[in-house]
C-alpha positions as CSV (number, residue, x, y, z in Angstrom):
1,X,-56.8,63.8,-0.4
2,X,-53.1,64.3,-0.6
3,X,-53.1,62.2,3.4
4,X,-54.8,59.0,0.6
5,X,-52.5,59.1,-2.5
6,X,-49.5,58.7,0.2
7,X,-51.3,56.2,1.7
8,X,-51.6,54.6,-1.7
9,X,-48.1,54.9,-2.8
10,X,-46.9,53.1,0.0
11,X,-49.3,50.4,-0.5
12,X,-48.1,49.8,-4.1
13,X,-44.6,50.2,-2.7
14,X,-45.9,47.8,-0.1
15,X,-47.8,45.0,-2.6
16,X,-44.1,45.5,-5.1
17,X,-42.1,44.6,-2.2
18,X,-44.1,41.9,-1.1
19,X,-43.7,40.2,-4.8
20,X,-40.5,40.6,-4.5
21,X,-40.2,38.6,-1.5
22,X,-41.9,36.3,-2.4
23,X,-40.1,35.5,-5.8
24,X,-36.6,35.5,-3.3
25,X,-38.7,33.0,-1.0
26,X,-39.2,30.9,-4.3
27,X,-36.0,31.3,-5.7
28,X,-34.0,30.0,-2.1
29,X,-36.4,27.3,-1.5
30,X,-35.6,26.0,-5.0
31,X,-31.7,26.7,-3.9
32,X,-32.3,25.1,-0.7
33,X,-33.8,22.1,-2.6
34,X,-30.6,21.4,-4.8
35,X,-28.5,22.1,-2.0
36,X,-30.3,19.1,-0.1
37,X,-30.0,17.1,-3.2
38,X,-26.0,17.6,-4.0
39,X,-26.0,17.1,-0.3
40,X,-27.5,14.2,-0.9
41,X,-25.2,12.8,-3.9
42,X,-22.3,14.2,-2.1
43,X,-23.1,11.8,1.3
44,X,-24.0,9.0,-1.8
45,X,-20.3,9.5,-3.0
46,X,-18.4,9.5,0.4
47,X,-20.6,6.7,1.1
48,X,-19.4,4.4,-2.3
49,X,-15.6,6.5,-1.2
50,X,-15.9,4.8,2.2
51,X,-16.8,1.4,0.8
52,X,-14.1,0.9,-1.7
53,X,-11.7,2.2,0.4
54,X,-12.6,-0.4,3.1
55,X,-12.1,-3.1,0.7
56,X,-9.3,-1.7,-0.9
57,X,-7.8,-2.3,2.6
58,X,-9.0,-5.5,2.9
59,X,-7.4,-6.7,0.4
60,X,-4.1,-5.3,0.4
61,X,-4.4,-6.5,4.4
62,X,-5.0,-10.1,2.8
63,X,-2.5,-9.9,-0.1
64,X,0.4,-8.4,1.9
65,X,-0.1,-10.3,4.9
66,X,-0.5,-13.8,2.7
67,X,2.5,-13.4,0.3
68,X,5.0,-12.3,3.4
69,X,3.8,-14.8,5.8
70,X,4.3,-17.6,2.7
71,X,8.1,-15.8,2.6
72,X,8.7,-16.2,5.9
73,X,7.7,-19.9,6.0
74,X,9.8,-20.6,3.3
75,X,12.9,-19.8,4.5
76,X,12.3,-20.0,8.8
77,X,11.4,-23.0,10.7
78,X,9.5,-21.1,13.3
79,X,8.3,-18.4,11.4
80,X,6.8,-15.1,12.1
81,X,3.5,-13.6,10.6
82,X,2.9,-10.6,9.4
83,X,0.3,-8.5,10.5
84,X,-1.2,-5.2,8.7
85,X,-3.5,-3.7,10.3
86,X,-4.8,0.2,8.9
87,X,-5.2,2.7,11.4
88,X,-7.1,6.2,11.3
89,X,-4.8,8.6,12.8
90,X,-4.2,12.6,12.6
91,X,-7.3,12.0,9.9
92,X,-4.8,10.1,7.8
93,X,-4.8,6.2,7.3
94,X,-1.5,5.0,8.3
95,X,-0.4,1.5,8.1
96,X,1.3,-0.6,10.9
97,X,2.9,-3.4,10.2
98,X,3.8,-6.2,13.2
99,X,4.9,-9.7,13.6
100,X,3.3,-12.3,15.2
101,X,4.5,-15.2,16.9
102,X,2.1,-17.6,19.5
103,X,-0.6,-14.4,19.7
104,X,2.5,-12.0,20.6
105,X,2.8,-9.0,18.6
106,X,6.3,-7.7,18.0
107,X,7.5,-4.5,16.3
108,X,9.5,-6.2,13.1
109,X,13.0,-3.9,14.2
110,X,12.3,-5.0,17.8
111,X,12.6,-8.8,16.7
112,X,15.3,-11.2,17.4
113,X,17.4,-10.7,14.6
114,X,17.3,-8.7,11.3
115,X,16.9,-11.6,9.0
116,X,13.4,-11.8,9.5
117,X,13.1,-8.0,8.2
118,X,15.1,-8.9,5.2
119,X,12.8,-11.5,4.3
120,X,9.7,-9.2,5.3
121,X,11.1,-6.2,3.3
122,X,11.8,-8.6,0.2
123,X,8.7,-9.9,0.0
124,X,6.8,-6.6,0.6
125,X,8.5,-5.1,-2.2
126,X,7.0,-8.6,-4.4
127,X,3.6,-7.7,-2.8
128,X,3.6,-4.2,-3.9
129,X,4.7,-4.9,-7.3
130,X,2.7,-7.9,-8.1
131,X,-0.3,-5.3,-7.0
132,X,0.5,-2.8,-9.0
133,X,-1.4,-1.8,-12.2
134,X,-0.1,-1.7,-15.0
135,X,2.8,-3.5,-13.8
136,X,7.0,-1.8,-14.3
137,X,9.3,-3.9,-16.1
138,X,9.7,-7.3,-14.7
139,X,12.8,-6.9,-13.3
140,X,13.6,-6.9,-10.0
141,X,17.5,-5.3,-8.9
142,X,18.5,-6.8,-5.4
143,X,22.0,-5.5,-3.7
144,X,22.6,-8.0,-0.6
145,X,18.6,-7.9,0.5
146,X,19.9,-10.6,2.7
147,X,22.5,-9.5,4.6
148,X,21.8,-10.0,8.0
149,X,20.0,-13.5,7.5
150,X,21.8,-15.7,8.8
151,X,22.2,-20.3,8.6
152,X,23.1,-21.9,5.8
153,X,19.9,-23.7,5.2
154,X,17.8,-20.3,5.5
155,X,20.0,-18.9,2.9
156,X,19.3,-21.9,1.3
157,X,15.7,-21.4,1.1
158,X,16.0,-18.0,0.1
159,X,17.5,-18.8,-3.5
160,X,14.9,-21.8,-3.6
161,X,12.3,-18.9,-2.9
162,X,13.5,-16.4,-4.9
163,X,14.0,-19.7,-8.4
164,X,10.1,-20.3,-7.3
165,X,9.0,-16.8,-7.4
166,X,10.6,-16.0,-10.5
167,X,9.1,-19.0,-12.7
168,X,5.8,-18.2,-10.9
169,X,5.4,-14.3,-11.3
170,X,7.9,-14.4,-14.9
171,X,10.0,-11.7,-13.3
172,X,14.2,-11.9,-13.9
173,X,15.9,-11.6,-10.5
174,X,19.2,-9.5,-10.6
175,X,21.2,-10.3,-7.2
176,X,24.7,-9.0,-5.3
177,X,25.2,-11.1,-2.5
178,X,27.8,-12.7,-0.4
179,X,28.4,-16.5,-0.5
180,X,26.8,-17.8,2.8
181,X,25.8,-21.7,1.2
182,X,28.2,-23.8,-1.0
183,X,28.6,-22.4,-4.3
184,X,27.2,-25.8,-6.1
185,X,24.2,-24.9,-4.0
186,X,24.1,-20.9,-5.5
187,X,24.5,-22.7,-9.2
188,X,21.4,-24.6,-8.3
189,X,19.2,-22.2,-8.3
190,X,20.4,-19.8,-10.4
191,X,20.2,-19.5,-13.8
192,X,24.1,-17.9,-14.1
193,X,26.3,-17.2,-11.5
194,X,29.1,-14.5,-11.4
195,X,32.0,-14.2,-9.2
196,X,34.0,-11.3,-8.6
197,X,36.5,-9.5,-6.7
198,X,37.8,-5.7,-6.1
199,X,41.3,-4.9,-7.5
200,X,42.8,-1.7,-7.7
201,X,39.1,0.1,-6.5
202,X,37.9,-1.9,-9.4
203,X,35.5,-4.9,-9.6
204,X,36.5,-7.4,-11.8
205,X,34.6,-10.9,-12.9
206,X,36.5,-14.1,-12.4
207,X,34.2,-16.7,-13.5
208,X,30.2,-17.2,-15.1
């Protein structure tokens, strides 16, 4: 007799263990199931991630490529383009830019000349601020971003560019530069012109 009540105490034990089991199997296969569905919106998100990054891309490709390539135009006969193109690397997205002339891709430091950067730097930084949202203050502080461009008529061009862009993006244009076209030309384009000279360690206006 005392062989049976052991017998039935371990089955009890037995049948309580079992429900307990089997409320654990419920309980993970209801985890499981909302693991498979934040799973689910998770893949969802990196999917809609993914999507408006590659846009994104695209259109700062577009926009950045567009307004420097118009920039160098402007100012060069035989003009570069500028290539962006956005490359996965070390699981970052870096950017490249190039230059392109006749389907030859140049690295922009590697080209003949550093003019062509000033113009490409110049009209990056116009790019990038014409993008941005909200926009800063719309004025733009240049110290000689055209030094090394050299010709008359390209320096020409650039204060023709830089008159255009300001009417069309309503953004004042502070400049230092050197004198590298006639000075009637300079007035031309400008709206006032100063001219000074160091004394003494000490910078001094002459004219406006």
């Amino acid at each position: 007799m005392y062989d049976l009540k052991q017998i039935r105490s371990r089955l009890e034990q037995q049948k309580g263990r079992k429900f307990q089991l089997e409320q654990t199997v419920i309980l993970l296969t209801e985890e499981i199931k909302e693991k498979n569905r934040d799973l689910q919106r998770h893949e969802e998100a990196k999917e809609i991630i993914r999507t408006v990054g590659l846009t994104t891309q695209q259109q700062l490709q577009y926009n950045i490529s567009n307004i420097t390539s118009l920039a160098m135009e402007a100012v060069f006969t035989d003009p570069y383009e500028l290539k962006v193109e956005f490359i996965q690397r070390r699981n970052k997205t870096e950017c490249d830019l190039l230059f392109v002339r006749d389907e030859q891709e140049v690295n922009p430091l590697d080209a003949s000349g550093l003019g062509a950067v000033d113009v490409a730097s110049f009209a990056l930084r116009i790019a990038s601020w014409s993008m941005s949202q909200p926009h800063t203050r719309n004025v733009l502080l240049l110290d000689e971003p055209f030094k090394h461009l050299r010709g008359e008529e390209e320096n020409a061009r650039v204060l023709q560019m830089l008159k255009t862009i300001s009417k069309t993006l309503h953004v004042q244009i502070i400049m230092i530069g050197d004198v590298k076209v006639p000075k009637e030309v300079i007035a031309e384009y400008a709206d006032r012109v100063f001219e000074t000279r160091i004394k003494g360690r000490v910078t001094k206006i002459l004219q406006s």
